[in-house]
C-alpha positions, 0 to 999 in steps of 0.5 A, a space after each residue: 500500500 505504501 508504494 500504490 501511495 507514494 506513486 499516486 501521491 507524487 503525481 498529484 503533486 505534479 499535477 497528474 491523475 494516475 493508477 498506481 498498482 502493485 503485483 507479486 512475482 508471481 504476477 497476482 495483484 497485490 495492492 491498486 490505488 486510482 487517484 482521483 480524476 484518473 482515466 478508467 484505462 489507467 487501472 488495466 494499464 497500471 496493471 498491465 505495466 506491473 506485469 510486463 516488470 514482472 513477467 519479462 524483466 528477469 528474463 530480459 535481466 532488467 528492472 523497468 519496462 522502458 528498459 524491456 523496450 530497449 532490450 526488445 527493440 535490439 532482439 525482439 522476442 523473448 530470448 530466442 523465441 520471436 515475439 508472436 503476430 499477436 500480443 500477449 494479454 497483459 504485456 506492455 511495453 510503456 515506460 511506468 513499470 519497475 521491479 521490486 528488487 532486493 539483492 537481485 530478487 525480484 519481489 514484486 513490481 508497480 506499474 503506474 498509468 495516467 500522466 500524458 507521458 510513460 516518463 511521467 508514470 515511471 518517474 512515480 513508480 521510481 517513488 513508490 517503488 523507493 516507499 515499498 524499498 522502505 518498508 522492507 528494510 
């Protein structure tokens, strides 16, 4: 709750609605926070931007979904396995998602959706990421 918090809270202060949400490693939501006046997209996509940290950043070897991107652009595909013609449910690849990392484990993730810009939305995960860090020493 702490990070779904602080995330929401920052872009309010900086003049933005958003949906913060967090998620398990195993992907499970865990804690959701509309803010007020945040578009009703911005809950899937949140979540959406949780996920995808969670599900393709160790698999990528990165912590945000702005890096997943840049690692897709250079191979796209999963490892060795291409990208299908389709999309898979769930994975975006926006700027706004973050890892949860202690020692190199992944613990969890957030996703933030909701400000007119994914650097917006990943600068206040960078928060809430920074409040859930926090509680967990």
């Amino acid at each position: 709750m702490r990070a779904v918090e602080a995330a929401v809270l920052t872009c309010r202060q900086l003049g933005y609605a958003v949906t913060a949400t967090v998620v398990n490693r195993e992907g499970a939501l865990q804690a959701v926070l509309r803010g007020d006046g945040a578009s009703p997209h911005t809950i899937e996509n949140s979540f959406n931007k949780a996920y995808t940290a969670i599900s393709l950043g160790p698999i990528q070897k990165v912590d945000s979904t702005a890096k997943i991107y840049e690692s897709m652009k250079m191979n796209p595909g999963f490892g060795t396995w291409p990208l299908p013609a389709t999309p898979i449910r769930g994975f975006t690849f926006n700027p706004g998602g973050l890892a949860i990392m202690v020692n190199d484990a992944y613990l969890a993730s957030i996703g933030v959706s909701g400000a007119p810009k994914g650097v917006i939305d990943e600068q206040c995960a960078f928060k809430g990421r920074d409040a859930a860090l926090k509680s967990l020493r």
